[in-house]
PDB file of N, CA, C and O in Angstrom:
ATOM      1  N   UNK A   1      30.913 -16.204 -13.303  1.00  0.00           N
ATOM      2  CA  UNK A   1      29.802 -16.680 -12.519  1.00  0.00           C
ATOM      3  C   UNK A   1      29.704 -18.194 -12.624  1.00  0.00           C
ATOM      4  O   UNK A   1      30.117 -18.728 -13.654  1.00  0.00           O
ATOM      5  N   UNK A   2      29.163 -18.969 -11.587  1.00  0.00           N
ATOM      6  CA  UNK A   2      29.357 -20.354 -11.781  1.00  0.00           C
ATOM      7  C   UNK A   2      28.089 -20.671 -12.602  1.00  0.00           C
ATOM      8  O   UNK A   2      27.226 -19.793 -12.612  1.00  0.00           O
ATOM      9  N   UNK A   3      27.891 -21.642 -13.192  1.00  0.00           N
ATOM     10  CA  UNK A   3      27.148 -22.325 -13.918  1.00  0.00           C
ATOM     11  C   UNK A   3      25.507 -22.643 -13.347  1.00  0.00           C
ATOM     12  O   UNK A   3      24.576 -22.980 -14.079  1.00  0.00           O
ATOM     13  N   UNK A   4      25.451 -22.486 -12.196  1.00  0.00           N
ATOM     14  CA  UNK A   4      24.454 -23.282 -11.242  1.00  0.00           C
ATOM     15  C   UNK A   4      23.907 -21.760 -10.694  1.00  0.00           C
ATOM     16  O   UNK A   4      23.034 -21.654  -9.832  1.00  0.00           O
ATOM     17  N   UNK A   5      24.426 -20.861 -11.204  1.00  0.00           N
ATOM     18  CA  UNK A   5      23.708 -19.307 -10.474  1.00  0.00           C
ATOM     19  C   UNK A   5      22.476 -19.243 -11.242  1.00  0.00           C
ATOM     20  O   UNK A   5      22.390 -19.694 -12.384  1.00  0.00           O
ATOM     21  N   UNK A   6      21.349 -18.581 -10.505  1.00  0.00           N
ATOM     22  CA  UNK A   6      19.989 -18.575 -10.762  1.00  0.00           C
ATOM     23  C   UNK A   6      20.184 -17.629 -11.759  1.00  0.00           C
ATOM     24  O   UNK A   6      21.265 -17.062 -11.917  1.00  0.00           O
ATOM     25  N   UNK A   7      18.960 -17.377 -12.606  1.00  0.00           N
ATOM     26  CA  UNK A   7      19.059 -16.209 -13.767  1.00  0.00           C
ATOM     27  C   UNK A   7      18.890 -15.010 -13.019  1.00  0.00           C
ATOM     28  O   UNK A   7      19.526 -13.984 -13.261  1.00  0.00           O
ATOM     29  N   UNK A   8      17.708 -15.166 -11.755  1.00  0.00           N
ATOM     30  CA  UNK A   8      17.865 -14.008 -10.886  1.00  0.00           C
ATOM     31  C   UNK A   8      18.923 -13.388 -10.492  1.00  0.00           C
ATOM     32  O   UNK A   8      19.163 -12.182 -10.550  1.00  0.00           O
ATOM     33  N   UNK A   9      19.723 -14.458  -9.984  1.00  0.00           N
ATOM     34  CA  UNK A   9      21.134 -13.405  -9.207  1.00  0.00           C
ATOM     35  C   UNK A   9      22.189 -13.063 -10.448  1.00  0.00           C
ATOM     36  O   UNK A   9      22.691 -11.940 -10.400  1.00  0.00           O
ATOM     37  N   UNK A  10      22.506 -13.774 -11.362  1.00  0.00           N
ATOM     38  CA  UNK A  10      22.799 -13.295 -12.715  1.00  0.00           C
ATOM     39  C   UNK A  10      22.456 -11.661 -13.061  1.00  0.00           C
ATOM     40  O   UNK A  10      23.229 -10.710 -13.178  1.00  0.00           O
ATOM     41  N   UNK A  11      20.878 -11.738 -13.184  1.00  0.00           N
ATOM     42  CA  UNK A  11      20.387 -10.779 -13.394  1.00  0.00           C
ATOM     43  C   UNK A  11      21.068  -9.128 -12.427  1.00  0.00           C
ATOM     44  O   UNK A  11      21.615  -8.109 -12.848  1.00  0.00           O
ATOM     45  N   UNK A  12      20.640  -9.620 -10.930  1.00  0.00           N
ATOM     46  CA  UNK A  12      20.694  -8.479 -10.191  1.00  0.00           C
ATOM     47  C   UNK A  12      22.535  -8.506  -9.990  1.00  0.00           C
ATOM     48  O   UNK A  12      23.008  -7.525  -9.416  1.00  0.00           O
ATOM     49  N   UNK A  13      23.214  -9.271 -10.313  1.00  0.00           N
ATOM     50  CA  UNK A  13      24.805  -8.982 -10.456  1.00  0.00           C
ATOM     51  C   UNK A  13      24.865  -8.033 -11.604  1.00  0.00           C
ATOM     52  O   UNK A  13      25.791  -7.228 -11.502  1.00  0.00           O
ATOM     53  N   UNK A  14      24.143  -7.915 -12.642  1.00  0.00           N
ATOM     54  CA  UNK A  14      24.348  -6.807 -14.075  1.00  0.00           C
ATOM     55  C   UNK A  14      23.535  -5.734 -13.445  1.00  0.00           C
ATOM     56  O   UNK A  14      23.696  -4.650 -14.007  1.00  0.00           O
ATOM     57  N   UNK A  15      22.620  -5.714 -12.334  1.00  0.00           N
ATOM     58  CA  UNK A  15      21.726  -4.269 -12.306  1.00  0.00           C
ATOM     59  C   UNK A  15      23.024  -3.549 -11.409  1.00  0.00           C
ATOM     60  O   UNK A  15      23.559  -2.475 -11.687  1.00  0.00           O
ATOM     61  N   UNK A  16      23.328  -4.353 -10.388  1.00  0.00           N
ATOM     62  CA  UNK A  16      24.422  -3.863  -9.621  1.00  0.00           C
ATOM     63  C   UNK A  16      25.606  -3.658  -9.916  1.00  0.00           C
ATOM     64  O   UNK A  16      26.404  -3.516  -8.989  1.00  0.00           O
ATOM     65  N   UNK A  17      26.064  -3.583 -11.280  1.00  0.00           N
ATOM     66  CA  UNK A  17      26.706  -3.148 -12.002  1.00  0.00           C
ATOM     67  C   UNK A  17      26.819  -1.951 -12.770  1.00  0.00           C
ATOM     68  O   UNK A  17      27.806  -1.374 -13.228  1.00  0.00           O
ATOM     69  N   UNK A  18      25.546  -1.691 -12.815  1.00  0.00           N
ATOM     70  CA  UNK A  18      25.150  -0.480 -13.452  1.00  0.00           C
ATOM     71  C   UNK A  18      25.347   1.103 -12.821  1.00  0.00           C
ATOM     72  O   UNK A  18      25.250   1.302 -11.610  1.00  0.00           O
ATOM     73  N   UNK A  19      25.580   1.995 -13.614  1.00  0.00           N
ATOM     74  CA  UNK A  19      25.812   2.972 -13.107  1.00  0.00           C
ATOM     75  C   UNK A  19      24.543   3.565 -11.742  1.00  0.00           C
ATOM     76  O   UNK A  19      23.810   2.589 -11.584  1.00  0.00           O
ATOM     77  N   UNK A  20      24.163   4.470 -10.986  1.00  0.00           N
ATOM     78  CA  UNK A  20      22.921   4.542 -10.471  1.00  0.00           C
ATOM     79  C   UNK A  20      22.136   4.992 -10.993  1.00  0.00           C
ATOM     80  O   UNK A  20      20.963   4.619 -11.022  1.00  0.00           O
ATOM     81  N   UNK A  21      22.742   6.136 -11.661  1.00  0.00           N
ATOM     82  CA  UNK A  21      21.536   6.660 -12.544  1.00  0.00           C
ATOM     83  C   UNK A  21      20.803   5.537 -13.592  1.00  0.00           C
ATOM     84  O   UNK A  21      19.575   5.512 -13.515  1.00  0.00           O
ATOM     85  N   UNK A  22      21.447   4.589 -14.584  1.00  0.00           N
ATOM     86  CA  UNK A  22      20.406   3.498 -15.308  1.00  0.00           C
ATOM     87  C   UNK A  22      19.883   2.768 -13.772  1.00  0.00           C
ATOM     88  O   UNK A  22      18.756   2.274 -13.727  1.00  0.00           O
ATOM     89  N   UNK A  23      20.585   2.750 -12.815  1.00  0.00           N
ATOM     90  CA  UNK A  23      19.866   1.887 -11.744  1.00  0.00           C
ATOM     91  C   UNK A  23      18.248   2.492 -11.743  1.00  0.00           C
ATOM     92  O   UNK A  23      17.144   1.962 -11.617  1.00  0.00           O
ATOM     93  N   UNK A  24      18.575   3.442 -11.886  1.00  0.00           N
ATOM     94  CA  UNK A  24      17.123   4.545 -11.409  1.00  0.00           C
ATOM     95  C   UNK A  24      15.967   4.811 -12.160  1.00  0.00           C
ATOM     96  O   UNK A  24      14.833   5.191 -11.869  1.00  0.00           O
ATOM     97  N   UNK A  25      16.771   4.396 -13.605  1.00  0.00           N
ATOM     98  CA  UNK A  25      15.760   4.577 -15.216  1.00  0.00           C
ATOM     99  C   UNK A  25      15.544   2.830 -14.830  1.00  0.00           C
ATOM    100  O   UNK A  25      14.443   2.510 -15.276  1.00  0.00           O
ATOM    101  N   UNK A  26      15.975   2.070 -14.407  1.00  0.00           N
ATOM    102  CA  UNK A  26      15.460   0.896 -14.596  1.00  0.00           C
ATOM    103  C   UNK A  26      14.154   0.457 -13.280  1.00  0.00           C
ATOM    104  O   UNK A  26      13.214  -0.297 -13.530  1.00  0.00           O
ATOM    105  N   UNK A  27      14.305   0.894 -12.377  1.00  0.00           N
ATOM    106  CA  UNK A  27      13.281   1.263 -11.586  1.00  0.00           C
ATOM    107  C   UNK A  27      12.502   1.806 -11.735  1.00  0.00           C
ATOM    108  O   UNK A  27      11.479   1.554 -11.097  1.00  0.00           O
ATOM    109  N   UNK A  28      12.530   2.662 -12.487  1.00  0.00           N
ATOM    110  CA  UNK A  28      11.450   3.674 -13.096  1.00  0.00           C
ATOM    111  C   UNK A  28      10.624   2.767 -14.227  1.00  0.00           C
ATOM    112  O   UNK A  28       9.458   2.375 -14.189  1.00  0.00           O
ATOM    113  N   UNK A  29      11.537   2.597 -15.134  1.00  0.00           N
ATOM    114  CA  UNK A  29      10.331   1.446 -15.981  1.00  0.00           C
ATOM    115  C   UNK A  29       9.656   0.327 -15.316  1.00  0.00           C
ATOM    116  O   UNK A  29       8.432   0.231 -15.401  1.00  0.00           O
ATOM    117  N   UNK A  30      10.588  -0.814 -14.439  1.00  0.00           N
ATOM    118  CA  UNK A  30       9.594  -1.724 -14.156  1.00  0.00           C
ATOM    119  C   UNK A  30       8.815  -1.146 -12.625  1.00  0.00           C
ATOM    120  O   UNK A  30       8.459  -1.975 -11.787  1.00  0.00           O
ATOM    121  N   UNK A  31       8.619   0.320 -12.406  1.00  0.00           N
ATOM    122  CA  UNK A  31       7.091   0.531 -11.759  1.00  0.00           C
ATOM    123  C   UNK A  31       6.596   0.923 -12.570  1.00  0.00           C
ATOM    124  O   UNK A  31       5.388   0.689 -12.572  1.00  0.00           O
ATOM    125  N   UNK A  32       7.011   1.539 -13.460  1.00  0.00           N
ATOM    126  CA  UNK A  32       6.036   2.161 -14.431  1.00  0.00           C
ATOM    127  C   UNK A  32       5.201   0.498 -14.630  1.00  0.00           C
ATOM    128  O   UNK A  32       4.247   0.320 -13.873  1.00  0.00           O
ATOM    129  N   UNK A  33       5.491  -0.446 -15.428  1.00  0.00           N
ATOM    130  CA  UNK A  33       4.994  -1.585 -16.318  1.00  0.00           C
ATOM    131  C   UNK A  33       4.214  -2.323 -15.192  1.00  0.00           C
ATOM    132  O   UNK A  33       3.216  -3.021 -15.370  1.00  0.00           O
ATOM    133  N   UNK A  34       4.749  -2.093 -14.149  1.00  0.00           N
ATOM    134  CA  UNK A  34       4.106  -3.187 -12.682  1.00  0.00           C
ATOM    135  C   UNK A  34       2.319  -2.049 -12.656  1.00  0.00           C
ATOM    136  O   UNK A  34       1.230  -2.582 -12.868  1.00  0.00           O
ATOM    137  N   UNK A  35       2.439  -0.910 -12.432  1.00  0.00           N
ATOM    138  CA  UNK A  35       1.798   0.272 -12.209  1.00  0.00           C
ATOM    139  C   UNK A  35       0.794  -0.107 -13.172  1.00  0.00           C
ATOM    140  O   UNK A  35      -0.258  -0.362 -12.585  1.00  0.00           O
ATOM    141  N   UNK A  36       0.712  -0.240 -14.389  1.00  0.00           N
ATOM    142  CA  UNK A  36      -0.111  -0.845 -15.524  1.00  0.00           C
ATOM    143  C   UNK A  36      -1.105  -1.818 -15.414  1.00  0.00           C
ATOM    144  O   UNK A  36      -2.320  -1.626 -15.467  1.00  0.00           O
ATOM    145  N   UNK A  37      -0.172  -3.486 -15.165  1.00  0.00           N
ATOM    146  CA  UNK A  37      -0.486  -4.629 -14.517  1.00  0.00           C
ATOM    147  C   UNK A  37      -1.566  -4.713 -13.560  1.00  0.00           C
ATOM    148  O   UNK A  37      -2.570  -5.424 -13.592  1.00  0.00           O
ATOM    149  N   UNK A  38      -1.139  -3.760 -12.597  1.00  0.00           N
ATOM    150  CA  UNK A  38      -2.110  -3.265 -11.142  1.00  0.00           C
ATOM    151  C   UNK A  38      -3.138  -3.608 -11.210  1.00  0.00           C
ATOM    152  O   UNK A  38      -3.194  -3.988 -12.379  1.00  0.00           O
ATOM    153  N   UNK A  39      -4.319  -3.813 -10.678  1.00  0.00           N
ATOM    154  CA  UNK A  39      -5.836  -3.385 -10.831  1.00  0.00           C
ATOM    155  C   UNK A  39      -5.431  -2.800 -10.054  1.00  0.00           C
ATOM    156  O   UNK A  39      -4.568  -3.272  -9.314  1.00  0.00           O
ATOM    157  N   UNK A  40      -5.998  -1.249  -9.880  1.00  0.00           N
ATOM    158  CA  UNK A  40      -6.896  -0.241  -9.051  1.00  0.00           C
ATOM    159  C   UNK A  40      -7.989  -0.552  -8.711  1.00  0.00           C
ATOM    160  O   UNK A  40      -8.715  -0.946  -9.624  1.00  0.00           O
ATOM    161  N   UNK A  41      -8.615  -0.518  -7.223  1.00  0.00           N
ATOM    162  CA  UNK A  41     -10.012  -0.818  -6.479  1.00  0.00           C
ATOM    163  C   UNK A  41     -10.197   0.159  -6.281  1.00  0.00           C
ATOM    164  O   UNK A  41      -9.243   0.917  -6.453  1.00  0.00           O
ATOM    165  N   UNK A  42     -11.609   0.804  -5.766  1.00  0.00           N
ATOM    166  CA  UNK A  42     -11.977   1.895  -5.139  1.00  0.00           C
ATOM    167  C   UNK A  42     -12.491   0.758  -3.514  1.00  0.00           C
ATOM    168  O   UNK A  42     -12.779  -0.439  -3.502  1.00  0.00           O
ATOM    169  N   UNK A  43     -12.437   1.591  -2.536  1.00  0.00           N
ATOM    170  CA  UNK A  43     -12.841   1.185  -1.432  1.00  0.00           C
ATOM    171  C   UNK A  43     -14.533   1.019  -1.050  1.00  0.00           C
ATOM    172  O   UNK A  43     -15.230   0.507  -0.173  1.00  0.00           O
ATOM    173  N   UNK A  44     -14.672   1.711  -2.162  1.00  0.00           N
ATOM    174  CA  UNK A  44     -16.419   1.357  -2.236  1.00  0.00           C
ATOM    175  C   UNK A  44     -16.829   0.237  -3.112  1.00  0.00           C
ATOM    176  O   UNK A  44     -18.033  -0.020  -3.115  1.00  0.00           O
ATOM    177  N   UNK A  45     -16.050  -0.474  -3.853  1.00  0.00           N
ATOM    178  CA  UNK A  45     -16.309  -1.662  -4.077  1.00  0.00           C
ATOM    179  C   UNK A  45     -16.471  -2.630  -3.174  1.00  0.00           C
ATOM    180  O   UNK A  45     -17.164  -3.618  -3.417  1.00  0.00           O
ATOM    181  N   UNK A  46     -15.791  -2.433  -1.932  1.00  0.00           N
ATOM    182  CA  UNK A  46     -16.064  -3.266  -0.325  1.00  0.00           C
ATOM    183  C   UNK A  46     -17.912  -3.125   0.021  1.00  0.00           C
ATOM    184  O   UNK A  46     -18.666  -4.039   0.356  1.00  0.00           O
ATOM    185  N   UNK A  47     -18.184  -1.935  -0.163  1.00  0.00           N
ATOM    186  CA  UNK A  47     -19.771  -2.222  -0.164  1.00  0.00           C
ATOM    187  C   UNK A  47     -21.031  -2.867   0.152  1.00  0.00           C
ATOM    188  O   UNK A  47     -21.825  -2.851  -0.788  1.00  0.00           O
ATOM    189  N   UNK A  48     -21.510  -3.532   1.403  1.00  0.00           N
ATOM    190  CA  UNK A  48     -22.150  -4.315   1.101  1.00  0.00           C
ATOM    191  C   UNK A  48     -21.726  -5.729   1.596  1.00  0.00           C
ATOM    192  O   UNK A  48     -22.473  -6.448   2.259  1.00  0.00           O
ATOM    193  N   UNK A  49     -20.520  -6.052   1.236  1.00  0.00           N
ATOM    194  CA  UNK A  49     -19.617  -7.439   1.488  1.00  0.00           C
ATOM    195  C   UNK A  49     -19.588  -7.634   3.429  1.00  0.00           C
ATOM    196  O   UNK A  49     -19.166  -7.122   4.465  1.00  0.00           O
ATOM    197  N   UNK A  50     -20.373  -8.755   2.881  1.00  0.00           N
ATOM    198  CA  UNK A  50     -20.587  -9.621   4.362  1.00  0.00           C
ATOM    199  C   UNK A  50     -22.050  -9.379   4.961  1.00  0.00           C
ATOM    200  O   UNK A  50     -22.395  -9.756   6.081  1.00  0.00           O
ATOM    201  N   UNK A  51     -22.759  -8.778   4.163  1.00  0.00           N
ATOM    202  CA  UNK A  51     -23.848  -8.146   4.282  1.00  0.00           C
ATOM    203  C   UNK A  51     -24.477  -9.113   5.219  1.00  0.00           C
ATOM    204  O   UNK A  51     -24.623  -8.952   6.431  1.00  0.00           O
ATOM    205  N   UNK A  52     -24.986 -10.589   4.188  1.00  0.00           N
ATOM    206  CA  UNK A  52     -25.243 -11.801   5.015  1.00  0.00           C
ATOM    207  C   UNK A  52     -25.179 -12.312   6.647  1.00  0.00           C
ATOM    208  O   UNK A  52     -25.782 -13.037   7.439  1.00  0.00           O
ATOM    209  N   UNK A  53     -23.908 -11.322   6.555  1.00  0.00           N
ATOM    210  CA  UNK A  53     -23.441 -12.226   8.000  1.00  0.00           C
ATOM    211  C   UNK A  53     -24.347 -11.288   8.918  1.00  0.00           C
ATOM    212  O   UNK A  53     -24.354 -11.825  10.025  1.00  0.00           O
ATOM    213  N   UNK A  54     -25.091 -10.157   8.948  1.00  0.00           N
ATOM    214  CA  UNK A  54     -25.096  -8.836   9.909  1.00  0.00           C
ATOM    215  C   UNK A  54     -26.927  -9.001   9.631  1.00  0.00           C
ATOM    216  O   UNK A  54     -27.777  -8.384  10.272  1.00  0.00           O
ATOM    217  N   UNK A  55     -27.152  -9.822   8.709  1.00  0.00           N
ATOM    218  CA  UNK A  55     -28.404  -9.780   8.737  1.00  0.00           C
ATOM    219  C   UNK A  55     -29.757 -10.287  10.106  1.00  0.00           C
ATOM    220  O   UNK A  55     -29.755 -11.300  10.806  1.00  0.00           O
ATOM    221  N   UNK A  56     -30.736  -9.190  10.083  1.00  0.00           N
ATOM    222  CA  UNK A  56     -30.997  -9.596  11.791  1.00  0.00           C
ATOM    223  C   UNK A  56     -30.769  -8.878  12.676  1.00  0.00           C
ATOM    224  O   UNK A  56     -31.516  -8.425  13.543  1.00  0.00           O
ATOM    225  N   UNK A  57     -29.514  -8.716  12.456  1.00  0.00           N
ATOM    226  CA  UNK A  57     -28.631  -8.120  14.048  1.00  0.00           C
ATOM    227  C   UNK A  57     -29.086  -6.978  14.211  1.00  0.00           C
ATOM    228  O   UNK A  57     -29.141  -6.217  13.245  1.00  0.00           O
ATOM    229  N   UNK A  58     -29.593  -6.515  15.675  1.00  0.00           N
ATOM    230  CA  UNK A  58     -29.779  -5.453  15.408  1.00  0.00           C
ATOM    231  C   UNK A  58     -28.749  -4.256  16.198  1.00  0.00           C
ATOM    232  O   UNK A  58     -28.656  -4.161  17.422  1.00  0.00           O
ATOM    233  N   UNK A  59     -28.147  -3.538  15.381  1.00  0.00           N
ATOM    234  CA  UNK A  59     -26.737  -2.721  15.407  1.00  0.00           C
ATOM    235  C   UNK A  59     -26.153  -2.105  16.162  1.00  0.00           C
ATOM    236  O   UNK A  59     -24.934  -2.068  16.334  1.00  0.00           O
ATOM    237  N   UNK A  60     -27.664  -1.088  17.142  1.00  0.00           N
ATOM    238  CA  UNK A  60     -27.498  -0.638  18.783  1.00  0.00           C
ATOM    239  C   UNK A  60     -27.535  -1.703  19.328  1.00  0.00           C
ATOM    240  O   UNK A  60     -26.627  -1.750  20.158  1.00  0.00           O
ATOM    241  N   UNK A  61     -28.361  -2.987  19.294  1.00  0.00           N
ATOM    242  CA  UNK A  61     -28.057  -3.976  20.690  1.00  0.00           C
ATOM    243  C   UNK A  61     -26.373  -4.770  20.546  1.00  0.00           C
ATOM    244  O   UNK A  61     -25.761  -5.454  21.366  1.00  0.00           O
ATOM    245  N   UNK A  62     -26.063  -4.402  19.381  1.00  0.00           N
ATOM    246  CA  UNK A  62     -24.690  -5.372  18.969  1.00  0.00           C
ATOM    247  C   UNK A  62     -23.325  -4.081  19.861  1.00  0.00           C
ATOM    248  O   UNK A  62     -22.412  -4.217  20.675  1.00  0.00           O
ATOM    249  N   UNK A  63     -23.826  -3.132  19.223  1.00  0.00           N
ATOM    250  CA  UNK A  63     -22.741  -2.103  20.052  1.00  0.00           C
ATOM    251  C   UNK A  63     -22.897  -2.386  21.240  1.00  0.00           C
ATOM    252  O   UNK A  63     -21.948  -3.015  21.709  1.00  0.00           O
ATOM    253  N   UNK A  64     -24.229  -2.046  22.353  1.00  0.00           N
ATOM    254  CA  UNK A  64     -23.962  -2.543  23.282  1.00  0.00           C
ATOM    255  C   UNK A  64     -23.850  -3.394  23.984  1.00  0.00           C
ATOM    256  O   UNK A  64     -23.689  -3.144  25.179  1.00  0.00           O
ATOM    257  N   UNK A  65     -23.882  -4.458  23.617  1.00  0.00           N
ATOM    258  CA  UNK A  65     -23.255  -5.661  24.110  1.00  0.00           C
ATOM    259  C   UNK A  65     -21.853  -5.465  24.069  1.00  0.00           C
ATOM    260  O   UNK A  65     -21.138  -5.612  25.060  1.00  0.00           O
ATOM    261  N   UNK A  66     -21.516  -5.195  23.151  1.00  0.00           N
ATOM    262  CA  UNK A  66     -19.456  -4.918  23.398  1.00  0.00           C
ATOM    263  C   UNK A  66     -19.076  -3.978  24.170  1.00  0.00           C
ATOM    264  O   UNK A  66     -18.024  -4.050  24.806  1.00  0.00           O
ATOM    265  N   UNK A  67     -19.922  -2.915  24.222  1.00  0.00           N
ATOM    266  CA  UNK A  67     -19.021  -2.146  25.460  1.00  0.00           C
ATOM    267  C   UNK A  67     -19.506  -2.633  26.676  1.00  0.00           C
ATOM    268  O   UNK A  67     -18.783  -2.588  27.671  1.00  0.00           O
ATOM    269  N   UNK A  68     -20.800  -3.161  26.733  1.00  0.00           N
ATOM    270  CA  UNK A  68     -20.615  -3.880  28.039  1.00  0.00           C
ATOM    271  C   UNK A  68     -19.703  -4.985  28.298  1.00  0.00           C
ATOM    272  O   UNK A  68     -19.332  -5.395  29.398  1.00  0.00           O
ATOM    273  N   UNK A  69     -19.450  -5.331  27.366  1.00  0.00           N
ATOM    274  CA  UNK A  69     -18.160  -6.488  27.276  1.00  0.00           C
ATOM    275  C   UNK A  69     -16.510  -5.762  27.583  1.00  0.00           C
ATOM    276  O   UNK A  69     -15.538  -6.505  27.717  1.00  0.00           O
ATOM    277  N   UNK A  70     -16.375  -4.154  27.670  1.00  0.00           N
ATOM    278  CA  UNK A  70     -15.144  -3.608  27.560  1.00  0.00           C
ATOM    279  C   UNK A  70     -15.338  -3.319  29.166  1.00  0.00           C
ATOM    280  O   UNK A  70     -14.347  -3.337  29.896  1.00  0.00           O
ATOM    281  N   UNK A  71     -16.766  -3.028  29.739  1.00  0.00           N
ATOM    282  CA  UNK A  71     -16.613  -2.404  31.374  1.00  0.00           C
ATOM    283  C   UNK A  71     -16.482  -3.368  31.503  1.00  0.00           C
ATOM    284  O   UNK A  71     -17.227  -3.424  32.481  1.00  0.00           O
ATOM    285  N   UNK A  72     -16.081  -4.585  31.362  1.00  0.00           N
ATOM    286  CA  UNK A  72     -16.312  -6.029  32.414  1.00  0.00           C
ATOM    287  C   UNK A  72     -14.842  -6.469  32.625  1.00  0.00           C
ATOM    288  O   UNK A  72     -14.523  -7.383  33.385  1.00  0.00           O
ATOM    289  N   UNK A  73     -14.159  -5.892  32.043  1.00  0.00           N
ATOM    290  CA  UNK A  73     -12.395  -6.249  31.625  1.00  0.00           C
ATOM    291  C   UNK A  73     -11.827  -5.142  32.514  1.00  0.00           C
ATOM    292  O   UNK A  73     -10.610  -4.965  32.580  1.00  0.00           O
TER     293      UNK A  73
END
């Protein structure tokens, strides 16, 4: 390998070397370790967010204003 090769491609020249099956145990660990790392959200943490902006509005006159905005097209 020349001298000036990144550690990355270094790297993925030895994974691609590997038989498939360690190809497959090695995939398997770094999702496993990435999988860890993760935060998990629930979608109900969205909740609420933007609340500010909607304040006022009132929700039937906002709907219809847009579909009168869709017969006009």
């Amino acid at each position: 390998m020349a001298q000036n090769t990144s550690s990355y491609e270094q790297l993925l020249q030895q994974i691609l070397e590997l038989e498939p099956e360690e190809q497959s145990r090695l995939v398997e660990a770094i999702t496993a370790k990435l999988d860890r790392k993760t935060a998990r959200h629930s979608i109900l943490e969205l909740r609420g967010l933007g609340k500010e902006v909607w304040a006022g509005i009132d929700a039937r006159g906002y709907v219809r204003q847009e579909r009168e905005g869709w017969e006009r097209r």
